[in-house]
N, C-alpha and C positions, 0 to 999 in steps of 0.2 A: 884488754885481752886477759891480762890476771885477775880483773874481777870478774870477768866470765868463767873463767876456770874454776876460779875457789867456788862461786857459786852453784856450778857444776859438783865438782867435787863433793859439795856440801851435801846437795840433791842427790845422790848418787850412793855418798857413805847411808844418809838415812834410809834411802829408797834399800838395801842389801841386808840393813838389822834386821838382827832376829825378832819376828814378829812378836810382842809380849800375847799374854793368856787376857782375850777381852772378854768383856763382866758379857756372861748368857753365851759365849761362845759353846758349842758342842764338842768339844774334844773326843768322845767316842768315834763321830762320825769322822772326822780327821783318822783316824785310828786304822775304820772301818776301811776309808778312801785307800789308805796305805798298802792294808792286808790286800785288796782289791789288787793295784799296780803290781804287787810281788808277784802273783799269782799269775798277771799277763806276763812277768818276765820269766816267770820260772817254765812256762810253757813254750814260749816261744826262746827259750835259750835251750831246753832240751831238744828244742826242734836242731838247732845250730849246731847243737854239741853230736849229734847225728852226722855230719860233715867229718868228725873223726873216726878214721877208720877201725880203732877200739871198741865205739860205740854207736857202728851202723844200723845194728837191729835195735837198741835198745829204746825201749817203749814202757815206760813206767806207767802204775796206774793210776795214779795224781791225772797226767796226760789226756790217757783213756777216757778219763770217767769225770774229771774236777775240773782242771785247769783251762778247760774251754768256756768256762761258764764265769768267767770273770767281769765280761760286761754287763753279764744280767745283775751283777753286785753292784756295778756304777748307773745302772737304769735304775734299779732298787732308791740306791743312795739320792737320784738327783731328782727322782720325784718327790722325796722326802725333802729335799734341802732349799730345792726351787719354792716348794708351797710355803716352809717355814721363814725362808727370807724376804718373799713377799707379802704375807700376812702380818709380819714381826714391823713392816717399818711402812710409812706412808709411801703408798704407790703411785709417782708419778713416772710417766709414760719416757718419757724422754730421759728421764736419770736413769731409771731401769734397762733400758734398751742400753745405753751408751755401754752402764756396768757391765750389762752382759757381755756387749761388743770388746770389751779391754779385756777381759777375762779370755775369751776364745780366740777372738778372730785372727788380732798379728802373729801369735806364737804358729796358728795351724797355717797361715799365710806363709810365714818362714820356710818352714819344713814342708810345705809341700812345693815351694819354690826351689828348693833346692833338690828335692825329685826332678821336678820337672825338669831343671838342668842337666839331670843324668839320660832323662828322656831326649831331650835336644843331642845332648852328645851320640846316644845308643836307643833308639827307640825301644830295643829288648830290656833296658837296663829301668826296669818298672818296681823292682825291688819284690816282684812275688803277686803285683796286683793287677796283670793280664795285659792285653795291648791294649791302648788306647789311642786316641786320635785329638784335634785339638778341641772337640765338643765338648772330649771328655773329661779334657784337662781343663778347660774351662769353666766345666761345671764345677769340680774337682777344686779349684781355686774361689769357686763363690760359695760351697760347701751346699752345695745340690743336691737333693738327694736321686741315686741311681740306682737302678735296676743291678749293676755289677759293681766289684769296686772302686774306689777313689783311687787315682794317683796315687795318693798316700794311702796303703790299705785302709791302716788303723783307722783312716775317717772316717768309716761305715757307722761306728758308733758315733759320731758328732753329727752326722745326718739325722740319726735318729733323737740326739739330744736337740738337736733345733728345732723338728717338729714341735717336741713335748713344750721348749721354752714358749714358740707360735703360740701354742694352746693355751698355756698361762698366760701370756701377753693378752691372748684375746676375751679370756673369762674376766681378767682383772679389768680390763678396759671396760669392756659391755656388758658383764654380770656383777657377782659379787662372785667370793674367794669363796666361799660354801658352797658354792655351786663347781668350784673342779671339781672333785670328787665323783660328782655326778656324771660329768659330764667323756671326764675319763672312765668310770665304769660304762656308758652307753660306746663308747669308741672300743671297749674292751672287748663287748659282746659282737660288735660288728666284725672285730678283727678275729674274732672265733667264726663269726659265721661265713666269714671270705677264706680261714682257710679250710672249713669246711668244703665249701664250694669247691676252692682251686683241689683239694686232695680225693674228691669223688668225682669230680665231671672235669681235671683237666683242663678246665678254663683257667686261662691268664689274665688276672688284672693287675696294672700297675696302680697304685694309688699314692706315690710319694711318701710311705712311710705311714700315712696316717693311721691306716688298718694293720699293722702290725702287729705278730703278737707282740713285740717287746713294750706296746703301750699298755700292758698286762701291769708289767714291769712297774713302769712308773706309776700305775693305778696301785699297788700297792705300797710301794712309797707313800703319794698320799695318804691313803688308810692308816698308816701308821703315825704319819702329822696328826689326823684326825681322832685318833684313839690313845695317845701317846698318856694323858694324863689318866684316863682310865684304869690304862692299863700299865701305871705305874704300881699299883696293887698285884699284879700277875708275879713281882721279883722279876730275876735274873735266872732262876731254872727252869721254869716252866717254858718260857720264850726259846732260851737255850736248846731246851730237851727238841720240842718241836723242828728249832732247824734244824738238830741234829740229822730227825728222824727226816726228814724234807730232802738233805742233803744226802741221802743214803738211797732216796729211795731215785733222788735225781740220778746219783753214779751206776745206777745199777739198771735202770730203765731206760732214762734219756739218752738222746741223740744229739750228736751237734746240730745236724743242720747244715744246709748251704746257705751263701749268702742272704740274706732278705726270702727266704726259707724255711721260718722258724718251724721249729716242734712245739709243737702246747705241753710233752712232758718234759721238755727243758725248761720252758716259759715258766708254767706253774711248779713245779720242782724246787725250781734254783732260785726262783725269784720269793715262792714264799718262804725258802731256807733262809734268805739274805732278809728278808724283811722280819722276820722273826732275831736273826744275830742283832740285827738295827735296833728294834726293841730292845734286846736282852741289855745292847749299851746303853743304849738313853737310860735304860730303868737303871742300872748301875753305878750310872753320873748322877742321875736323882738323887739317889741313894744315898753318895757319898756326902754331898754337896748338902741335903739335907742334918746330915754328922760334921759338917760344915769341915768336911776335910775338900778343899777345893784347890788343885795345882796351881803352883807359882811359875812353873817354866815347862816349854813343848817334850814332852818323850821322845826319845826316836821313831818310836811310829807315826806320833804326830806330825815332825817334820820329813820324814817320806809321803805320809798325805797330803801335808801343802805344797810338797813337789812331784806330785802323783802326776798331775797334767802335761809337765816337761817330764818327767820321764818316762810316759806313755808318750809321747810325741819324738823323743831322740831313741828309744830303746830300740828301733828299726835298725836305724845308721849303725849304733855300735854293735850290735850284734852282726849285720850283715859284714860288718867289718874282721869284726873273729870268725867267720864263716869263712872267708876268703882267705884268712891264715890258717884256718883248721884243714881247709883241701891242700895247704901243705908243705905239713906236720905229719907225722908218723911217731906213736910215742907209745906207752905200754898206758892199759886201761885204768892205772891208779892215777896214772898222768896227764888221763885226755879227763877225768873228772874233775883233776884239777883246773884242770884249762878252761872248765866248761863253768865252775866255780869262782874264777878268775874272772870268765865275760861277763856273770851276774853281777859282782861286783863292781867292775868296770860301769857297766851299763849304770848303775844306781848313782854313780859317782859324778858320772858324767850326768845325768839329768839333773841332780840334786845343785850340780855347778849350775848349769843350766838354768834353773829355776832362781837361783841367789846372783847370778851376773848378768840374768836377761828378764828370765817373768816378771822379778817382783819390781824392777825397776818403770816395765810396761804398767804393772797394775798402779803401781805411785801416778804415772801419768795421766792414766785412763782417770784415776781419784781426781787429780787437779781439774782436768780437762773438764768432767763428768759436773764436779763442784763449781766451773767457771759458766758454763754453756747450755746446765739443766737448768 
């Protein structure tokens, strides 16, 4: 039993180290991941801090205009990250698929298990993501994509990120890798032309995500895999300038949207603001890297990026949780922005544990598993 333990133990201390900087690593895009999660929590924690009675009306215009568009930055990033990690290393079928499955599957399996239990107890207690039934929790647990939200809201985007991985799984199997590109611009145009359709004639189609516009999204990701050494010659301002103007002209025109509803001036907007920032880093890392100034250890924004997925996956619970102490509290409005500055941190703190006492220990295993069984 004690050599179990220590050997335990052993796996366990290395599975938690801090990840070192690996040779071709992108540290931008970690960077970008990070900026990303803040932005989902700075939103939906204003939404929370709303529950205090100080700041019932108050509606910032980050909110209004920005802070809804943070997935179109993690659609941006995973078209981009998915193509470069495929193409960067020999593609076999069964290591790929496994990676992928350590990476996503048990941590969104957890959390939304643990919804579900709140559903079992309270069928209203959905945490904000409507009724369901158990189709829907079902689907909901095998990460399905639906018409309405998941159990776990936040899963809407992991529905949309499993289409995209489909798509690569199946280009890399049956095409070649120069062939995504293509193949997600032709899926792009359809998905223009379906909500063309559904916003003049009113017709409903479901189609599982695949005509979406968010596969806009990931189609320029790719593009920018695709273009990236070109347009290492563009610098860092020119990229920059462009999202700037991208992301201005997003706040000021675009729409959220309802679920699986997109707007095309949100799509195109936000997503060629973010694919543009993505450039502007890669070319910055090139940059440096080429002055052979090249980091020894993760930034903080780095390490908020590697735990960008746990804490987009816990940020619900904790927040819902100050939600539930903010209905009552009564306090003066220097006080409730404290509080509201409090569950931001909170929330970061908690997922970042989260990611150090639970992801990375799954991803060590997922590695062994993946390395024993591919």
């Amino acid at each position: 039993m004690n050599a179990v333990l220590r050997q335990f133990a052993g796996f366990y201390s290395k599975a938690i180290a801090r990840w070192e900087v690996q040779r071709g690593e992108l540290l931008s895009v970690q960077r970008l991941r990070g900026f990303a999660v803040l932005m989902v929590l700075v939103y939906h924690a204003e939404d929370i801090a709303r529950k205090l009675p100080a700041l019932a009306d108050f509606h910032s215009t980050y909110a209004l205009r920005f802070g809804y568009s943070a997935p179109d930055m993690f659609f941006v990033i995973s078209g981009f990250i998915m193509t470069y990690v495929t193409v960067n290393s020999r593609f076999q079928p069964k290591r790929w698929l496994l990676g992928r499955f350590f990476r996503i599957v048990p941590m969104y399996f957890l959390f939304t298990c643990l919804v579900m239990l709140l559903w079992l107890y309270n069928p209203q207690m959905t945490m904000g993501s409507g009724s369901h039934d158990w189709a829907s929790v079902i689907q909901s647990l095998l990460m399905l994509p639906q018409a309405d939200l998941p159990l776990l809201f936040i899963g809407w985007t992991l529905e949309h990120e499993l289409v995209f991985y489909t798509i690569v799984f199946l280009v890399a199997c049956f095409l070649k890798m120069d062939a995504l590109f293509w193949v997600m611009l032709a899926l792009s145009v359809l998905a223009l032309g379906k909500w063309t359709l559904i916003h003049y004639t009113g017709i409903e189609l479901w189609d599982y995500h695949l005509f979406s516009l968010y596969i806009i999204q990931f189609t320029l990701g790719v593009w920018v895999f695709r273009i990236r050494e070109r347009a290492s010659s563009w610098g860092v301002m020119l990229p920059a300038v462009v999202g700037c103007a991208l992301l201005m002209i997003g706040g000021m025109f675009a729409e959220s949207g309802l679920i699986n509803h997109e707007q095309p001036v949100r799509v195109l907007a936000f997503g060629g603001a973010y694919a543009a920032f993505l450039l502007a880093g890669l070319n910055w890392e090139l940059k440096n890297r080429s002055a052979g100034i090249v980091p020894q250890r993760r930034d903080a924004m780095v390490l908020i990026g590697d735990a960008s997925y746990a804490i987009y996956l816990t940020h619900p619970f904790v927040l819902a949780s100050y939600g539930k102490l903010f209905l009552m509290v009564s306090v003066s409005p220097l006080a409730s922005v404290g509080l509201a500055v409090l569950a931001g941190i909170s929330t970061i703190v908690v997922g970042y544990a989260v990611h150090v006492l639970l992801e990375k220990p799954v991803i060590e295993i997922g590695k062994r598993l993946t390395r024993a069984f591919a």
